[in-house]
mmCIF file of the N, C-alpha and C atoms, coordinates in Angstrom:
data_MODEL
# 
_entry.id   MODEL 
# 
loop_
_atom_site.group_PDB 
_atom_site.id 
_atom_site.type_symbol 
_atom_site.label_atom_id 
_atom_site.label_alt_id 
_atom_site.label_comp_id 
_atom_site.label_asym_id 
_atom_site.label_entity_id 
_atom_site.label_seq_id 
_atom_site.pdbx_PDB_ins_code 
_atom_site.Cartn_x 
_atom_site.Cartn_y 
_atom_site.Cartn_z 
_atom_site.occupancy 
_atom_site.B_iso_or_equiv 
_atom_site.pdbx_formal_charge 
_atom_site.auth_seq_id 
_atom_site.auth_comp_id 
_atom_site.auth_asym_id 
_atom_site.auth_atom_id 
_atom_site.pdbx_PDB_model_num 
ATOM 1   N N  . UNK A 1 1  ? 242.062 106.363 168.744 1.00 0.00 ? 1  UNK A N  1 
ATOM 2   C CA . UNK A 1 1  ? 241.256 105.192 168.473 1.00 0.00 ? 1  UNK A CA 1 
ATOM 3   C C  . UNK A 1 1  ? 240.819 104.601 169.813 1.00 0.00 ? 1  UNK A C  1 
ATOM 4   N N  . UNK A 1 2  ? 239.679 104.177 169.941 1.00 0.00 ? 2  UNK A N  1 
ATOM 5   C CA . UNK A 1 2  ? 238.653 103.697 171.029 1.00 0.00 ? 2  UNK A CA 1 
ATOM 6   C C  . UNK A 1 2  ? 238.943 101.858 170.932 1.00 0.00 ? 2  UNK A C  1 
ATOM 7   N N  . UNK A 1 3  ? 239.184 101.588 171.692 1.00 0.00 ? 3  UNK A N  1 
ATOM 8   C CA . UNK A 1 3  ? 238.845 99.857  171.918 1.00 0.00 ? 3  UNK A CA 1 
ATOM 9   C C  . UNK A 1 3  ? 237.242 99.975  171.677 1.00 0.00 ? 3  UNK A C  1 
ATOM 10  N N  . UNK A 1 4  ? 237.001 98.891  171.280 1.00 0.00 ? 4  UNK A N  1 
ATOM 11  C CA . UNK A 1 4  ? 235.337 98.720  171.015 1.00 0.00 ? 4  UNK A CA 1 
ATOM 12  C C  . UNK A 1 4  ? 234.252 97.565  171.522 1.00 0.00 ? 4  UNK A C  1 
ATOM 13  N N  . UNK A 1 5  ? 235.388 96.895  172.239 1.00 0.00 ? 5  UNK A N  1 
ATOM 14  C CA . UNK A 1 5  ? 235.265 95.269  173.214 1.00 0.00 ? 5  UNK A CA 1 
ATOM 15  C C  . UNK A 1 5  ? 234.452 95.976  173.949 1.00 0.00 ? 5  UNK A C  1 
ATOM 16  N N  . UNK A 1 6  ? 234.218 94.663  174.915 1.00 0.00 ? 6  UNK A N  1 
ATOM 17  C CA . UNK A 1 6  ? 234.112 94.683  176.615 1.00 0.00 ? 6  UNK A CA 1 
ATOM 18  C C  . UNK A 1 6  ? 234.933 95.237  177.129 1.00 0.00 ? 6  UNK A C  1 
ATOM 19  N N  . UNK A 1 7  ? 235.039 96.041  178.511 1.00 0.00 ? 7  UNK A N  1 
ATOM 20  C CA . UNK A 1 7  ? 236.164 96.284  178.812 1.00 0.00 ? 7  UNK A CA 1 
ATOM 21  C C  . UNK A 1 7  ? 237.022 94.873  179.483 1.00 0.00 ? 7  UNK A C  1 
ATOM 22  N N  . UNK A 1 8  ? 237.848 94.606  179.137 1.00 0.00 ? 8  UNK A N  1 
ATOM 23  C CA . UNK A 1 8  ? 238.551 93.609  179.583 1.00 0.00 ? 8  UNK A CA 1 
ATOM 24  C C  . UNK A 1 8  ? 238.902 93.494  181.505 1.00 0.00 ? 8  UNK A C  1 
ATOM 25  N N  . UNK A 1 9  ? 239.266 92.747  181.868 1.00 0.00 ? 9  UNK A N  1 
ATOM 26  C CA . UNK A 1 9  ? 239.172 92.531  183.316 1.00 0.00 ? 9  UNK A CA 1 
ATOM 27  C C  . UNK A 1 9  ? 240.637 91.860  183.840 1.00 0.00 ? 9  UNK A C  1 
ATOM 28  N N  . UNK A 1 10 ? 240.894 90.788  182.795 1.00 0.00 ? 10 UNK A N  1 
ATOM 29  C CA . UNK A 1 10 ? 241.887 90.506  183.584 1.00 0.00 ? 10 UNK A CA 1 
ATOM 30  C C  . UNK A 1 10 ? 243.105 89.837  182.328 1.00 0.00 ? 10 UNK A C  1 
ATOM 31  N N  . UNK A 1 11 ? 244.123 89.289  182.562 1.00 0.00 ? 11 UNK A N  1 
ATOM 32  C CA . UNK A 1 11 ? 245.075 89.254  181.963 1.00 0.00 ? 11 UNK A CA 1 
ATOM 33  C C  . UNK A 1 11 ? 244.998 87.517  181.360 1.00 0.00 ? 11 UNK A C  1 
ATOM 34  N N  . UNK A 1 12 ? 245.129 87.555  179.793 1.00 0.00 ? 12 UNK A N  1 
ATOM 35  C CA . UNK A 1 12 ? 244.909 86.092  179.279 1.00 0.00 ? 12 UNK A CA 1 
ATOM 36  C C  . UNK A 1 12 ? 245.767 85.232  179.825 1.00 0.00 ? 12 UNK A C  1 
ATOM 37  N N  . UNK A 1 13 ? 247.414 85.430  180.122 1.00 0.00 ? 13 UNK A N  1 
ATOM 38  C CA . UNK A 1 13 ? 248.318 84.725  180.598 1.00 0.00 ? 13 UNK A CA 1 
ATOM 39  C C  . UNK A 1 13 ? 247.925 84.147  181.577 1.00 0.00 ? 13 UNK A C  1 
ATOM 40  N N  . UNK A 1 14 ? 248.265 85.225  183.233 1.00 0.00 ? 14 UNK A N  1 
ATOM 41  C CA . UNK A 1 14 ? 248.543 85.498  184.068 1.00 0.00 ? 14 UNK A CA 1 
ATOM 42  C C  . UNK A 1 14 ? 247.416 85.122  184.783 1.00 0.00 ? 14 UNK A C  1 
ATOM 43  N N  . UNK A 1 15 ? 246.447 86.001  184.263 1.00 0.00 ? 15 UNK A N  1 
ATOM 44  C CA . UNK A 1 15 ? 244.900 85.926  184.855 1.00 0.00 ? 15 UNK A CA 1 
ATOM 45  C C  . UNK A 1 15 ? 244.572 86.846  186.147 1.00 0.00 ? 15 UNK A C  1 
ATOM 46  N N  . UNK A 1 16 ? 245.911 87.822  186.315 1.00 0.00 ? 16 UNK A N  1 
ATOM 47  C CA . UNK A 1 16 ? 245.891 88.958  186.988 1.00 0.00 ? 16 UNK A CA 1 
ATOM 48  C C  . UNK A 1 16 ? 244.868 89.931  187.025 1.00 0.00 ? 16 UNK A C  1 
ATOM 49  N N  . UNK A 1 17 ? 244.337 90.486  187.562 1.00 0.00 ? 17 UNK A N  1 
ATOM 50  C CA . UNK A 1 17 ? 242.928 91.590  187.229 1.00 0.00 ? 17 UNK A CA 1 
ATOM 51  C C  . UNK A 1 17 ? 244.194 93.236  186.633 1.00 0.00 ? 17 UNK A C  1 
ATOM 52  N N  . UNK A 1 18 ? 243.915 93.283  185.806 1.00 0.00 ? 18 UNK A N  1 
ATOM 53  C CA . UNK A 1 18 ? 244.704 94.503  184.930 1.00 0.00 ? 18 UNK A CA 1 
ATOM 54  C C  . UNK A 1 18 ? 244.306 95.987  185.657 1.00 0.00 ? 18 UNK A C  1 
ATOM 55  N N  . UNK A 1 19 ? 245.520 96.398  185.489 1.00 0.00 ? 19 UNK A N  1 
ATOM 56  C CA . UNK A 1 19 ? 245.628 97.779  186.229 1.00 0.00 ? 19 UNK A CA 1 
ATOM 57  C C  . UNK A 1 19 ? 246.401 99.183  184.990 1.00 0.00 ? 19 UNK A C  1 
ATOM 58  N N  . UNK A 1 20 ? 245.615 100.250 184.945 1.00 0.00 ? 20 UNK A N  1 
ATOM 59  C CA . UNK A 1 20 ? 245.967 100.704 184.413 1.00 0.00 ? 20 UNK A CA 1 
ATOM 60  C C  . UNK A 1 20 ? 246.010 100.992 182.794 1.00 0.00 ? 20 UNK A C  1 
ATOM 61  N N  . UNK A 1 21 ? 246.681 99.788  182.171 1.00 0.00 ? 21 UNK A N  1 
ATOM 62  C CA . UNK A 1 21 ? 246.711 99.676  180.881 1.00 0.00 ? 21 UNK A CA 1 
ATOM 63  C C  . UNK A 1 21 ? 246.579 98.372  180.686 1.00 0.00 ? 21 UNK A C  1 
ATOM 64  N N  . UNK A 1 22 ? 246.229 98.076  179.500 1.00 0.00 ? 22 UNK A N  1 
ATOM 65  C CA . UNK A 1 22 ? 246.152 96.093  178.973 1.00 0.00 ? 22 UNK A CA 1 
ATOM 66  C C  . UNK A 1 22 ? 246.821 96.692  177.223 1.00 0.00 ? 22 UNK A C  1 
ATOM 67  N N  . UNK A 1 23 ? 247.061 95.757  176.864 1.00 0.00 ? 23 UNK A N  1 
ATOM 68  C CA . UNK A 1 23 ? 248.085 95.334  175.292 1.00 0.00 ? 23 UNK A CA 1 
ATOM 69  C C  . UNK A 1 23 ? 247.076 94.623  174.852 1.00 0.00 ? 23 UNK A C  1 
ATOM 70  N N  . UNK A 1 24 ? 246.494 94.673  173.833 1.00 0.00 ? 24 UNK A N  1 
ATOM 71  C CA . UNK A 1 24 ? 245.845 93.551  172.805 1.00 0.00 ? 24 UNK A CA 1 
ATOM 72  C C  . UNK A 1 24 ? 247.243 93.245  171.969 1.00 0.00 ? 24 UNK A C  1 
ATOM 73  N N  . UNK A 1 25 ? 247.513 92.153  172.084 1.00 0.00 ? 25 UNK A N  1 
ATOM 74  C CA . UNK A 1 25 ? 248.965 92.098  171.486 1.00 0.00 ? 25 UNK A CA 1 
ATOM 75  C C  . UNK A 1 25 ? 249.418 89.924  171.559 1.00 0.00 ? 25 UNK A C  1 
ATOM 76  N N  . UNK A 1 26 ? 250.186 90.135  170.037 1.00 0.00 ? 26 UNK A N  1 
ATOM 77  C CA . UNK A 1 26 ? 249.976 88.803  169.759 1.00 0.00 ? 26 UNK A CA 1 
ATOM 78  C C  . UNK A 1 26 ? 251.465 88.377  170.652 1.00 0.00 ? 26 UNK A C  1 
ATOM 79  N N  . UNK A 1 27 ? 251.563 87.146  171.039 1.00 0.00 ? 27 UNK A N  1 
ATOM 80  C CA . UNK A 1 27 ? 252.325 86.395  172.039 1.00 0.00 ? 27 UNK A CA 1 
ATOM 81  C C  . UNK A 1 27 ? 253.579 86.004  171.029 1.00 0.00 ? 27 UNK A C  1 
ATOM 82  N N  . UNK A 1 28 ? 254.356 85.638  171.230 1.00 0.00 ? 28 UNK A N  1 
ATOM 83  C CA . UNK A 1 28 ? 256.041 85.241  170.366 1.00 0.00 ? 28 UNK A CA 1 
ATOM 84  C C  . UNK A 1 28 ? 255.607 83.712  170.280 1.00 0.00 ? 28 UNK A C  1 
ATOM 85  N N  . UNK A 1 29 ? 254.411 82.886  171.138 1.00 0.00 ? 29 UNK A N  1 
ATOM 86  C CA . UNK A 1 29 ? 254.508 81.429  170.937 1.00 0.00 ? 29 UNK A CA 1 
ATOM 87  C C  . UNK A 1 29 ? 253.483 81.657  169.721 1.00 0.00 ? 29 UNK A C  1 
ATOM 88  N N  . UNK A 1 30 ? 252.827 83.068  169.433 1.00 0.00 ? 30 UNK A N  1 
ATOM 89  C CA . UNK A 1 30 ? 252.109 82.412  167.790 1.00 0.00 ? 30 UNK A CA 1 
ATOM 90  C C  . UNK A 1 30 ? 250.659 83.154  168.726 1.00 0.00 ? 30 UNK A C  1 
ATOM 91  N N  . UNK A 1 31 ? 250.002 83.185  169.391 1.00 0.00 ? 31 UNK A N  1 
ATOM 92  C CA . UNK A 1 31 ? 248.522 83.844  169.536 1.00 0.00 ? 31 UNK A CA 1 
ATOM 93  C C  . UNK A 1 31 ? 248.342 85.027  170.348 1.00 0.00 ? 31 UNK A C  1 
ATOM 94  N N  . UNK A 1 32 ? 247.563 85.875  169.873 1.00 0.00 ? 32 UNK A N  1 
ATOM 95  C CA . UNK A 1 32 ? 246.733 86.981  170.665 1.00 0.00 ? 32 UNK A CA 1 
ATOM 96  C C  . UNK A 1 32 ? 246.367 86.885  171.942 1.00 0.00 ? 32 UNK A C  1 
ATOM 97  N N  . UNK A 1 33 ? 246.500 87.713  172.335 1.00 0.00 ? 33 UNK A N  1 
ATOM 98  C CA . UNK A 1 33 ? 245.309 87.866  173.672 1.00 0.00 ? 33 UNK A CA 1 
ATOM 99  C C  . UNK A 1 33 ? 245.364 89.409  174.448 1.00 0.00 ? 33 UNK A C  1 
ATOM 100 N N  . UNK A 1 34 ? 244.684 89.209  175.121 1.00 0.00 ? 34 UNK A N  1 
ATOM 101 C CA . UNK A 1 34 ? 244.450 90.551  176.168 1.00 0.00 ? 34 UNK A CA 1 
ATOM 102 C C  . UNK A 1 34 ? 245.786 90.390  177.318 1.00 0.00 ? 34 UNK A C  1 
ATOM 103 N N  . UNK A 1 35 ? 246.976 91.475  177.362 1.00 0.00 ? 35 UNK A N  1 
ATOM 104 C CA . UNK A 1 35 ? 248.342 90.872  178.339 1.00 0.00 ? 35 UNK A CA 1 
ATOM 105 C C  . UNK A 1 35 ? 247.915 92.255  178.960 1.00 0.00 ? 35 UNK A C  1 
ATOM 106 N N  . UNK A 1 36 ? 248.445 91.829  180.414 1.00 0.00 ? 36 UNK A N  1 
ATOM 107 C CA . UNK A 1 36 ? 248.745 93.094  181.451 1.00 0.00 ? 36 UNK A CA 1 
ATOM 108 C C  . UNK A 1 36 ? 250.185 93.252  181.134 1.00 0.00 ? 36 UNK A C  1 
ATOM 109 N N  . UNK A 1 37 ? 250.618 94.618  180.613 1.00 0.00 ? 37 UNK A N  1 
ATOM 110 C CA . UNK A 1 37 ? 252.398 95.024  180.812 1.00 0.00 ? 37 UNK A CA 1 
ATOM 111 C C  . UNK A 1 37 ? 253.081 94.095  181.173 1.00 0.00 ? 37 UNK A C  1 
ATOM 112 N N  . UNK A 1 38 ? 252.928 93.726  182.182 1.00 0.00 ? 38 UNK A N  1 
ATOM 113 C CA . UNK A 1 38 ? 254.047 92.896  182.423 1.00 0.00 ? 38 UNK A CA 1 
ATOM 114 C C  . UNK A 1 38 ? 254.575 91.886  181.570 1.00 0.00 ? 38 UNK A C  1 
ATOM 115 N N  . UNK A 1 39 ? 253.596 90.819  181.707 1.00 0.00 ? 39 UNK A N  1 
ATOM 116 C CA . UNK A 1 39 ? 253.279 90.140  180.660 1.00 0.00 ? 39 UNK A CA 1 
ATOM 117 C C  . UNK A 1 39 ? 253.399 90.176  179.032 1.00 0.00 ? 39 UNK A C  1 
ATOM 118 N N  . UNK A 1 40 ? 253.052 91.156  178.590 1.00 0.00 ? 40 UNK A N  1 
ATOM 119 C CA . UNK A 1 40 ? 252.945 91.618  177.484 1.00 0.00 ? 40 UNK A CA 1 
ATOM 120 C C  . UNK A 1 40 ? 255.106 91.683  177.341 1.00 0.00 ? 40 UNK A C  1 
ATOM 121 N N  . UNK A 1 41 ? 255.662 92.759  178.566 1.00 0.00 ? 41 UNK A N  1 
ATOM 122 C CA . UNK A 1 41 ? 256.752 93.014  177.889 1.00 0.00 ? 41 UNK A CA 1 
ATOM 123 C C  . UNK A 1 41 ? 257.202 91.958  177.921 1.00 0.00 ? 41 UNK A C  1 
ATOM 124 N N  . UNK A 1 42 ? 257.319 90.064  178.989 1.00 0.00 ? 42 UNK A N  1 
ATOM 125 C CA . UNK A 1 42 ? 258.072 89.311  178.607 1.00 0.00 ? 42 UNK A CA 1 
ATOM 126 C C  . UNK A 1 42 ? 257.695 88.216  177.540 1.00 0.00 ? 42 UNK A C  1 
ATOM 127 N N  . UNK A 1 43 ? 256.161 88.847  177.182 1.00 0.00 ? 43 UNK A N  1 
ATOM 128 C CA . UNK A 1 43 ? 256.143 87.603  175.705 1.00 0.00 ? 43 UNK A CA 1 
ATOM 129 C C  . UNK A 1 43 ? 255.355 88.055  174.904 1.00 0.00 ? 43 UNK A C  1 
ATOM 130 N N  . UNK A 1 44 ? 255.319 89.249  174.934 1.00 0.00 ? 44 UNK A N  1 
ATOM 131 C CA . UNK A 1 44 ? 254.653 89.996  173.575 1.00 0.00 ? 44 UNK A CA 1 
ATOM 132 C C  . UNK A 1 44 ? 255.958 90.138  172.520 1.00 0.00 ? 44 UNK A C  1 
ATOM 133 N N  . UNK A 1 45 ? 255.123 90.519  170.908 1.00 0.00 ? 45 UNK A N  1 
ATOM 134 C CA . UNK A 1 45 ? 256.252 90.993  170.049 1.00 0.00 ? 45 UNK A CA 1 
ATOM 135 C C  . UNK A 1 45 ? 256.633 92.501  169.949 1.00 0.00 ? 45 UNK A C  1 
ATOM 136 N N  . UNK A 1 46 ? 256.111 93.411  170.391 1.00 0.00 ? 46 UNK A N  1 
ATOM 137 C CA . UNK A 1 46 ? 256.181 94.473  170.642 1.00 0.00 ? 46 UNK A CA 1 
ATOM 138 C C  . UNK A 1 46 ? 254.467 95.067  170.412 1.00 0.00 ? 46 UNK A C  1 
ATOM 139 N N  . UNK A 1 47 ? 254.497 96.629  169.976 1.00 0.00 ? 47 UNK A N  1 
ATOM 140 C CA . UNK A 1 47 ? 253.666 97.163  169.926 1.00 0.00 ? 47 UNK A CA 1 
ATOM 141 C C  . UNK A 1 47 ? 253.394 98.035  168.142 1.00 0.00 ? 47 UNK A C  1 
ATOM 142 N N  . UNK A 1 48 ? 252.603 98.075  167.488 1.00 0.00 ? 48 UNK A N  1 
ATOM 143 C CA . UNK A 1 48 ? 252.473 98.145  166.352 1.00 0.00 ? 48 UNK A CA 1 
ATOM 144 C C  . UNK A 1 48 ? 251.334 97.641  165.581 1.00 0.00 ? 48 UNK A C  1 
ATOM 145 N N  . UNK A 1 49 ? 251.695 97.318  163.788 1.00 0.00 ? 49 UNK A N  1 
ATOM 146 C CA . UNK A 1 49 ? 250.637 97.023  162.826 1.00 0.00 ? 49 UNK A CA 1 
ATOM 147 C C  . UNK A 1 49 ? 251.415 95.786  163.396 1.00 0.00 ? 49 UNK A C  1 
ATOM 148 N N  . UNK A 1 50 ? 249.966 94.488  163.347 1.00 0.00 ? 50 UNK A N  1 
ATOM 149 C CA . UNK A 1 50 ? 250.600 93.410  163.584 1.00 0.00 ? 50 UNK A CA 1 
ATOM 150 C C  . UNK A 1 50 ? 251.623 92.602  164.655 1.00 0.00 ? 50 UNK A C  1 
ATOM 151 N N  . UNK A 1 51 ? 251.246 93.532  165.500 1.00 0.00 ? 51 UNK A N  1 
ATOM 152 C CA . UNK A 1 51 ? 252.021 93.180  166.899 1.00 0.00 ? 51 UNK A CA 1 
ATOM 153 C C  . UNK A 1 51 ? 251.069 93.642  168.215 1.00 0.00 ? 51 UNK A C  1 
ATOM 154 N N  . UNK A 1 52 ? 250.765 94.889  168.514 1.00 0.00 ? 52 UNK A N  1 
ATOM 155 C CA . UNK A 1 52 ? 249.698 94.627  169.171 1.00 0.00 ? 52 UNK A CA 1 
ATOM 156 C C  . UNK A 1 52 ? 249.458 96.253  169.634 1.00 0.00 ? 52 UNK A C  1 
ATOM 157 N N  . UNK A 1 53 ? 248.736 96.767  170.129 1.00 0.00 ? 53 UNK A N  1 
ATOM 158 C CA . UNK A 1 53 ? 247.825 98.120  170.794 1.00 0.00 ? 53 UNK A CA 1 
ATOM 159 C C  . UNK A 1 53 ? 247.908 98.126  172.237 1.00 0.00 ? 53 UNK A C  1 
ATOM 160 N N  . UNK A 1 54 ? 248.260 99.373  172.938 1.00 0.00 ? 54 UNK A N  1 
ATOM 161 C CA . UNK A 1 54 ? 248.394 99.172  174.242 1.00 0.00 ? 54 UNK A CA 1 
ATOM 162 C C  . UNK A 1 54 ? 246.775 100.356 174.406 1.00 0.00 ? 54 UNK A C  1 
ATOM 163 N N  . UNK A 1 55 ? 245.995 100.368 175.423 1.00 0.00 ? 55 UNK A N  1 
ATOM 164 C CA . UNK A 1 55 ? 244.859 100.949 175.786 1.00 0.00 ? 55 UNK A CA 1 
ATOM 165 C C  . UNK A 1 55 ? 244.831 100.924 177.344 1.00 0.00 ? 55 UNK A C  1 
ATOM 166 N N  . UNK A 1 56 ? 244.352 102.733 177.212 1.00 0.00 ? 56 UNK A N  1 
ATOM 167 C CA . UNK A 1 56 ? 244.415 103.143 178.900 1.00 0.00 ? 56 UNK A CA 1 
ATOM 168 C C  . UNK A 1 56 ? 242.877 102.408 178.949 1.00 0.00 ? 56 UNK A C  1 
ATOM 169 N N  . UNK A 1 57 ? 243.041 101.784 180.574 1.00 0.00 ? 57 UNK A N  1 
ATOM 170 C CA . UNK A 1 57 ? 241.488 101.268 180.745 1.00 0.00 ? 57 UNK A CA 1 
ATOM 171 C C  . UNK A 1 57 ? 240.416 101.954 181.486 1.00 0.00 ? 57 UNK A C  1 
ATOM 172 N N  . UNK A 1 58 ? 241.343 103.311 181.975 1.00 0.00 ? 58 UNK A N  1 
ATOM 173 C CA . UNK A 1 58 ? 239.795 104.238 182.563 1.00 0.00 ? 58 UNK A CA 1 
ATOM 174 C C  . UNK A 1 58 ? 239.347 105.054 181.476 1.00 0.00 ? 58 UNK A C  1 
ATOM 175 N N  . UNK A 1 59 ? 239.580 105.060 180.174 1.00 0.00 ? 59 UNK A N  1 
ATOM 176 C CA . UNK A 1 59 ? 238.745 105.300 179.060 1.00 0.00 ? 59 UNK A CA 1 
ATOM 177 C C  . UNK A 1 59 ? 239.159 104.591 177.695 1.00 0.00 ? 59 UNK A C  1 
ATOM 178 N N  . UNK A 1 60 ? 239.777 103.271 177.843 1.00 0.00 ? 60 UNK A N  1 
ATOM 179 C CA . UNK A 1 60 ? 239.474 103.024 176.721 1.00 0.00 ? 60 UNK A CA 1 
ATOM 180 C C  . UNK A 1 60 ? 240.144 103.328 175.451 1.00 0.00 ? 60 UNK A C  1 
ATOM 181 N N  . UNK A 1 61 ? 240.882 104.348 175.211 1.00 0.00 ? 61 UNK A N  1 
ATOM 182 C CA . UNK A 1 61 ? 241.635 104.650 174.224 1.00 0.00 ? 61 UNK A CA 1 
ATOM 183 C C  . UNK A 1 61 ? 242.720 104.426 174.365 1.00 0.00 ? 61 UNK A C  1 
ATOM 184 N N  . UNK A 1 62 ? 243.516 104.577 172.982 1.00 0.00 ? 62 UNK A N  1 
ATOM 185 C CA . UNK A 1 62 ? 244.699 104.055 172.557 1.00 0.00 ? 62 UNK A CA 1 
ATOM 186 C C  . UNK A 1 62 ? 245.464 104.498 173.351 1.00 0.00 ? 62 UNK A C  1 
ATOM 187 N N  . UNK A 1 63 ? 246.896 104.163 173.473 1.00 0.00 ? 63 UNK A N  1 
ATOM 188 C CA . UNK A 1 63 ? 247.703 104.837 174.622 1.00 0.00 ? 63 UNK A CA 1 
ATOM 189 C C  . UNK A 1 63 ? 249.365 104.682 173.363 1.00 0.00 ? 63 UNK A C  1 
ATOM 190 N N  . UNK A 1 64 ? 249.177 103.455 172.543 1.00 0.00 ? 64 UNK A N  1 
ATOM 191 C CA . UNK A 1 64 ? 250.376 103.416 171.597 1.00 0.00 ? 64 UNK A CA 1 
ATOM 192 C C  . UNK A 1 64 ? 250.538 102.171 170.795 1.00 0.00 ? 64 UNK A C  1 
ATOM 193 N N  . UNK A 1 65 ? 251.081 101.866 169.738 1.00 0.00 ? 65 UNK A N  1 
ATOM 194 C CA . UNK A 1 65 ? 250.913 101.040 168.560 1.00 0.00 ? 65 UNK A CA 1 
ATOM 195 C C  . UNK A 1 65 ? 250.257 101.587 167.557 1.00 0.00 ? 65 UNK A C  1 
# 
């Protein structure tokens, strides 16, 4: 599966410019966003239906969830 966005740039938290991979993945305080790994592993709910998609960003596709 293909992301179908923009390619994303930088990290909703953090606001880090993302390297590698980004998480579309919902936060433990209750909202979504675009997390860089890091991020993602200390306040994401994991990866899954309803938790969130990790995507390589030099093409775009799924990487896991």
């Amino acid at each position: 599966m293909k992301w179908k966005g923009t390619r994303p740039v930088k990290c909703d938290l953090c606001r880090r410019t993302l390297e590698g991979f980004f998480v579309d993945g919902k936060i433990a305080s209750g909202p979504w966003g675009i997390l860089c790994v890091p991020c993602h592993t200390m306040y994401g709910v994991g990866l899954g239906t309803g938790k969130g998609q990790k995507y390589r960003l030099s093409d775009l596709e799924k990487a896991a969830g």
